[in-house]
C-alpha positions as CSV (number, residue, x, y, z in Angstrom):
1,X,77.5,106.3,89.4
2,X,80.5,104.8,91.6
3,X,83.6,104.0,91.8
4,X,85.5,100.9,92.9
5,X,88.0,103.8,95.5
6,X,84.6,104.6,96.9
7,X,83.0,100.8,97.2
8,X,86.4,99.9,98.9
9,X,86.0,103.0,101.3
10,X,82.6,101.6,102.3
11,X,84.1,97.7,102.5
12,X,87.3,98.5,104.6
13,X,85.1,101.4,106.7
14,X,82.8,98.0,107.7
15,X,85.9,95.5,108.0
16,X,87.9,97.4,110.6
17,X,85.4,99.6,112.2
18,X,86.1,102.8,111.5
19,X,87.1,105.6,108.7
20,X,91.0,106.0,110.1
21,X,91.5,102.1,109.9
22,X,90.0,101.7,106.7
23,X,92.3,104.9,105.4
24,X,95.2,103.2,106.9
25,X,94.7,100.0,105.1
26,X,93.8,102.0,101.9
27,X,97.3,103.5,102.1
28,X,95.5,107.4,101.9
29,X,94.0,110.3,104.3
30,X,90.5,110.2,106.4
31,X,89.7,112.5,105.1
32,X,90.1,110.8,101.3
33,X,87.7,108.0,103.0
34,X,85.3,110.8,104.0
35,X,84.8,112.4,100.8
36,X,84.7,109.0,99.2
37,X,81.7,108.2,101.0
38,X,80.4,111.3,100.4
39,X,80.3,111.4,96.9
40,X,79.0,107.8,97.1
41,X,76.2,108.9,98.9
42,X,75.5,111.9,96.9
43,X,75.5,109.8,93.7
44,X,73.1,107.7,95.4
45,X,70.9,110.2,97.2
46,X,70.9,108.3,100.6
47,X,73.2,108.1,104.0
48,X,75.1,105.2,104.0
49,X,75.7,105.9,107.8
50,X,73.6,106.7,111.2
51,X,75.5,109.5,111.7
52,X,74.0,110.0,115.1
53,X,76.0,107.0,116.1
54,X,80.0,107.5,117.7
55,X,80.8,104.3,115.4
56,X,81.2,104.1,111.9
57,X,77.5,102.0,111.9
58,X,76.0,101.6,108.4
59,X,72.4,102.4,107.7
60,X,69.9,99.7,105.9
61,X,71.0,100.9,102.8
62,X,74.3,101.1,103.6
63,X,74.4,97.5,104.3
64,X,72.6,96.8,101.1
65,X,75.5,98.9,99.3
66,X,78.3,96.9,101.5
67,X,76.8,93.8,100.4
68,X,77.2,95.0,96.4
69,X,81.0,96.2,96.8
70,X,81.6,92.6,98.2
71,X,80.3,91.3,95.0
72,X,81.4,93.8,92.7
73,X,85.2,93.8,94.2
74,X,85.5,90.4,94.3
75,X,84.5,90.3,90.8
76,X,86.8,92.3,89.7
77,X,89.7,91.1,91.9
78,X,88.8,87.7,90.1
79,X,89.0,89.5,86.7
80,X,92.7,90.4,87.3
81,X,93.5,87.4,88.3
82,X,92.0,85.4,85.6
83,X,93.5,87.5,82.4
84,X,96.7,89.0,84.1
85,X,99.7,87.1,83.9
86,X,101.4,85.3,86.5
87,X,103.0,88.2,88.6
88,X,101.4,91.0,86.3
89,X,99.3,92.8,89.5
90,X,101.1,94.6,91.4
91,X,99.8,94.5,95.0
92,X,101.1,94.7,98.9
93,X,101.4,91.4,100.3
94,X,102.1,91.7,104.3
95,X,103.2,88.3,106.0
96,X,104.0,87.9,109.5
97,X,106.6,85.4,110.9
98,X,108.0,84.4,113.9
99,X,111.6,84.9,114.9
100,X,111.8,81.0,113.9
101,X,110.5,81.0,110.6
102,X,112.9,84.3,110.1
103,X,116.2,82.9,111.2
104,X,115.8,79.4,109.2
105,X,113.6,79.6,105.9
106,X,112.0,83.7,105.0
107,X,114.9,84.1,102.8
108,X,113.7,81.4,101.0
109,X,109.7,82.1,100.8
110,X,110.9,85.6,99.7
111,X,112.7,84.8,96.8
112,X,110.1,81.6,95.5
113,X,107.6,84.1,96.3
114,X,109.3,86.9,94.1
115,X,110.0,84.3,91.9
116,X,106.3,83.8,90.9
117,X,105.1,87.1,91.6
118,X,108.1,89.2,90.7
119,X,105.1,92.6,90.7
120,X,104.3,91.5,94.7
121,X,105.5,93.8,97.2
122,X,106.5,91.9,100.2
123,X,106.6,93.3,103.6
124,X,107.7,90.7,105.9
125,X,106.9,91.7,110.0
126,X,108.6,89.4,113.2
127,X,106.8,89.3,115.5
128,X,105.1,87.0,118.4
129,X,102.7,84.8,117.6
130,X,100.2,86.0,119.5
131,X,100.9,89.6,118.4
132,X,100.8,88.6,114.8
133,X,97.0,86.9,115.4
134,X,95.9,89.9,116.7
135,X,97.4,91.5,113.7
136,X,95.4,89.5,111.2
137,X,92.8,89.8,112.9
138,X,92.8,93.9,112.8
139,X,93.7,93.1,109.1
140,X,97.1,94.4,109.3
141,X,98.6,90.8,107.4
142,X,97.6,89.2,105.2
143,X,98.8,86.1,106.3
144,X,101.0,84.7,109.0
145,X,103.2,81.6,109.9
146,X,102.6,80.6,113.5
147,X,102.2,77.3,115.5
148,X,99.1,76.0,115.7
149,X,98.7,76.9,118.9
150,X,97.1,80.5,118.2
151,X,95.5,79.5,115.5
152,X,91.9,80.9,114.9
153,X,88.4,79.5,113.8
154,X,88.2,83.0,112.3
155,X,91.0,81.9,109.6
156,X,91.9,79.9,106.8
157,X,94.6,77.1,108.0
158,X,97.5,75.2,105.4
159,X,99.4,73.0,107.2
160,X,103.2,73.5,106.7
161,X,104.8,70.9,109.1
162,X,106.2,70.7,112.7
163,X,109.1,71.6,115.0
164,X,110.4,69.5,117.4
165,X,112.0,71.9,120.2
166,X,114.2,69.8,122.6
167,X,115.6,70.9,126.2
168,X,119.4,72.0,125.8
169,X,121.9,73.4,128.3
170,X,125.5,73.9,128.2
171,X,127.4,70.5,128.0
172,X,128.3,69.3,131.3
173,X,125.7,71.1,133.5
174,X,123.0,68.3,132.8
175,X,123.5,64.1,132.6
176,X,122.8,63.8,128.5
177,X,123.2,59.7,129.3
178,X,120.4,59.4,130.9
179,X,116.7,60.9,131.1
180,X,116.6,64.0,133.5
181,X,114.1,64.3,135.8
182,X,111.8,67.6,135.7
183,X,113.2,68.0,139.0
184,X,116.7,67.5,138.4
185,X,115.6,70.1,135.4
186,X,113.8,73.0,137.2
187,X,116.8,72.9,139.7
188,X,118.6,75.1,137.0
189,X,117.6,78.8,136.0
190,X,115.1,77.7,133.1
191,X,114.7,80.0,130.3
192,X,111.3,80.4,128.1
193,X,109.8,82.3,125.1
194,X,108.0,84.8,126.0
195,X,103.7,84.9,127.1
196,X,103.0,85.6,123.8
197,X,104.7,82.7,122.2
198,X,102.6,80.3,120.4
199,X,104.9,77.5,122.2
200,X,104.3,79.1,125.6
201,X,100.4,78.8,124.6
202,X,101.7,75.3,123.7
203,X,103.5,74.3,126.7
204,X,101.5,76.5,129.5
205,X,100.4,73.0,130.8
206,X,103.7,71.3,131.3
207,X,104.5,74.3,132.8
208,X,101.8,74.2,134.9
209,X,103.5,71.4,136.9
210,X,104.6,72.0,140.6
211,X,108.0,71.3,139.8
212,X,108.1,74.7,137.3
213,X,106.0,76.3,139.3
214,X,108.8,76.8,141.8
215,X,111.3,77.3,139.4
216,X,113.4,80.1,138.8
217,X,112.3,81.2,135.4
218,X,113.5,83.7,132.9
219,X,111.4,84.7,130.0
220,X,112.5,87.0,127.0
221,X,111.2,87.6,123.2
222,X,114.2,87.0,121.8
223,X,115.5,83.4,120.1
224,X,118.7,84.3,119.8
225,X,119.4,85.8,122.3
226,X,117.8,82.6,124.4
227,X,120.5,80.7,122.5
228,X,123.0,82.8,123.8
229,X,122.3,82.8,127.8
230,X,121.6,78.9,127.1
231,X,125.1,78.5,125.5
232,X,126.5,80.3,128.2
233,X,125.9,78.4,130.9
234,X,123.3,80.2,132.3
235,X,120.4,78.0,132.4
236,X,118.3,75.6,130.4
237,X,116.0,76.6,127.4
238,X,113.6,74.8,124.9
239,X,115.0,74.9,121.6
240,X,114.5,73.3,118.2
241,X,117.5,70.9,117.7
242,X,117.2,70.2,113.7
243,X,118.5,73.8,113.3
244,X,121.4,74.4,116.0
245,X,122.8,70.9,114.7
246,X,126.0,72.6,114.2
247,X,125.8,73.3,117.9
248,X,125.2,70.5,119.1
249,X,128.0,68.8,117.5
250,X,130.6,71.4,118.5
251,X,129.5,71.0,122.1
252,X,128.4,74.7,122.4
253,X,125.0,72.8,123.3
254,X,123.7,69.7,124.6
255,X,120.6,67.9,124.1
256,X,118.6,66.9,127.6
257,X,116.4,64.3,127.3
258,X,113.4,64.6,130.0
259,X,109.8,62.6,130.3
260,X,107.7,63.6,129.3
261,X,109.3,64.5,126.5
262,X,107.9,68.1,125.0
263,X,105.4,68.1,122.4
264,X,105.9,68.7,118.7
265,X,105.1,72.3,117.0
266,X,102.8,72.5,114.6
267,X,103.7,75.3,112.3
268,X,100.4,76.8,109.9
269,X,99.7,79.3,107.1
270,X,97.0,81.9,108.3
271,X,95.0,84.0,106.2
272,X,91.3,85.5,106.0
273,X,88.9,84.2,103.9
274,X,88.1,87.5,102.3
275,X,88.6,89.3,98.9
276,X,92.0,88.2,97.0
277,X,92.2,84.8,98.8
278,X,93.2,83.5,95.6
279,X,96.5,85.2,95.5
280,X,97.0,84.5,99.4
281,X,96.3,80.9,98.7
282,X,98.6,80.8,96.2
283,X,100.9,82.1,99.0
284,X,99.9,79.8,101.0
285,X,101.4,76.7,98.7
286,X,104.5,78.5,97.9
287,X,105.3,78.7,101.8
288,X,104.0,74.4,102.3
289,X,106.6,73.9,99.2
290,X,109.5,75.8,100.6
291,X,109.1,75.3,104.6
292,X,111.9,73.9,105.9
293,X,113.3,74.5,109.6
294,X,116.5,72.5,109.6
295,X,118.7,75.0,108.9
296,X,119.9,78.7,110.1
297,X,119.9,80.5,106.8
298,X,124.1,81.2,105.9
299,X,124.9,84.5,105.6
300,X,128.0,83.5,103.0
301,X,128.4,81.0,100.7
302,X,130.2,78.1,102.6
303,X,129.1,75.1,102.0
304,X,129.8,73.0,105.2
305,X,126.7,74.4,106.6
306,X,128.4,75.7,109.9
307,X,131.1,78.4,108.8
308,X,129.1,81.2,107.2
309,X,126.0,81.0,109.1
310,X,123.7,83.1,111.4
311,X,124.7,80.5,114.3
312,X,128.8,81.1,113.8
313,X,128.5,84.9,112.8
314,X,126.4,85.0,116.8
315,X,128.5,83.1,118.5
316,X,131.8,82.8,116.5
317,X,133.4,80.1,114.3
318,X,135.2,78.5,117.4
319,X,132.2,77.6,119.4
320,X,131.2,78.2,123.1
């Protein structure tokens, strides 16, 4: 009498509101989604909609149809994951990332993910954190690597670990012997992520503080090129010192130590508890296994960690 096409027309049509969205996440046409639901209700002999309405609102027995496509697709999404093999479905796995996660470790998630699922079909997006919750949220990823910060009670959290971001300026425009005042700090052009970073979220009450307040501030969406104005001698920026070690130590940067100091950054796997959570999860532990912010990912094979990079192909193997 049905399909599982049509029962996913009427799940996504109630997920995301409306028949373009749920076409959009089904990969097809409206009007595919429209004649899904109504040969689905002409198999059934009722509406499954108040078509009166301007929103795609389901009728009573729509709902009691929505609430049997849940079952029945969960059951069946179970099925395939139960008798396949590991890596045997083939499916579209969207994950969102922040420029962070993309300069250090996605290389790495990507290939332990293709690794286990070598069927997956990853589409990795950079974006802003906040961007990418709202993005989850329209059900446009599947899952998402973002501080804490933005994190949602709508979601399912893993815990990957945390960044520590450190003040850093151009060696000699700062004392580095000493703790720096905020004052002493804000005196220089201070640039920040942009207002939908998750550590601008993180940090909007240290930057509340008169002394930033007054400030002249810069903010732009960009790491790198954050990295470059700060090695330049342009101002001061928060950035994650584990990572631009190689840096530090060739005096391209310099590490300003202030109190307070700024917080850690909680980085967390974000997904919907919805149908194939399983997989997701799964996802989930491959990224807690293979997180690991220390490093720029290298572009070549050297192996003294600097030569070969992403930080010496931006700024060049001879430093600042």
């Amino acid at each position: 009498m049905f399909t599982y096409k049509q029962l996913e027309a009427i799940f996504w049509i109630s997920e995301l509101g409306g028949f373009g969205a749920a076409a959009r996440k089904l990969n097809t046409t409206q009007s595919a989604i429209s004649k899904r639901v109504q040969e689905l209700e002409s198999a059934l002999g009722v509406a499954l909609f108040e078509r009166d309405k301007r929103q795609a609102r389901l009728s009573q027995k729509g709902e009691e149809v929505l609430q049997l496509a849940k079952h029945l697709l969960e059951q069946r999404d179970a099925a395939i994951d139960q008798l396949s093999q590991p890596g045997v479905a083939a499916r579209r796995v969207r994950i969102g990332v922040t420029e962070l996660t993309a300069i250090t470790w996605l290389p790495r998630l990507v290939a332990a993910i293709r690794e286990h699922y070598p069927k997956i079909v990853l589409e990795p997006d950079v974006d802003s954190s906040m961007s990418l919750r709202d993005k989850l949220l329209a059900d446009e990823m599947d899952m998402i690597i973002v501080p804490d910060a933005v994190a949602d009670a709508r979601f399912m959290h893993r815990q990957l670990t945390a960044v520590q971001l450190s003040w850093m300026c151009k060696p000699g425009m700062l004392p580095t012997s000493r703790v720096v005042t905020l004052q002493e700090l804000t005196q220089k052009t201070i640039f920040s992520q942009g207002s939908r970073s998750g550590t601008s979220v993180l940090f909007d009450e240290f930057f509340r503080s008169k002394e930033f307040l007054r400030a002249n501030s810069i903010s732009s969406n960009n790491m790198l090129a954050l990295i470059g104005l700060t090695v330049a001698g342009l101002g001061v920026s928060y950035l994650p010192a584990r990572c631009l070690k190689p840096l530090i130590e060739r005096r391209a940067l310099a590490v300003v130590r202030t109190k307070p100091a700024l917080p850690p950054v909680n980085y967390v796997a974000c997904f919907k508890g919805a149908r194939h959570n399983k997989l997701i999860s799964s996802i989930a532990d491959i990224a807690e296994s293979v997180c690991d912010f220390s490093e720029l990912f290298q572009l070549g094979g050297s192996s003294d960690g600097v030569n070969g990079g992403i930080g010496s192909a931006f700024f060049g193997a001879g430093g600042a």
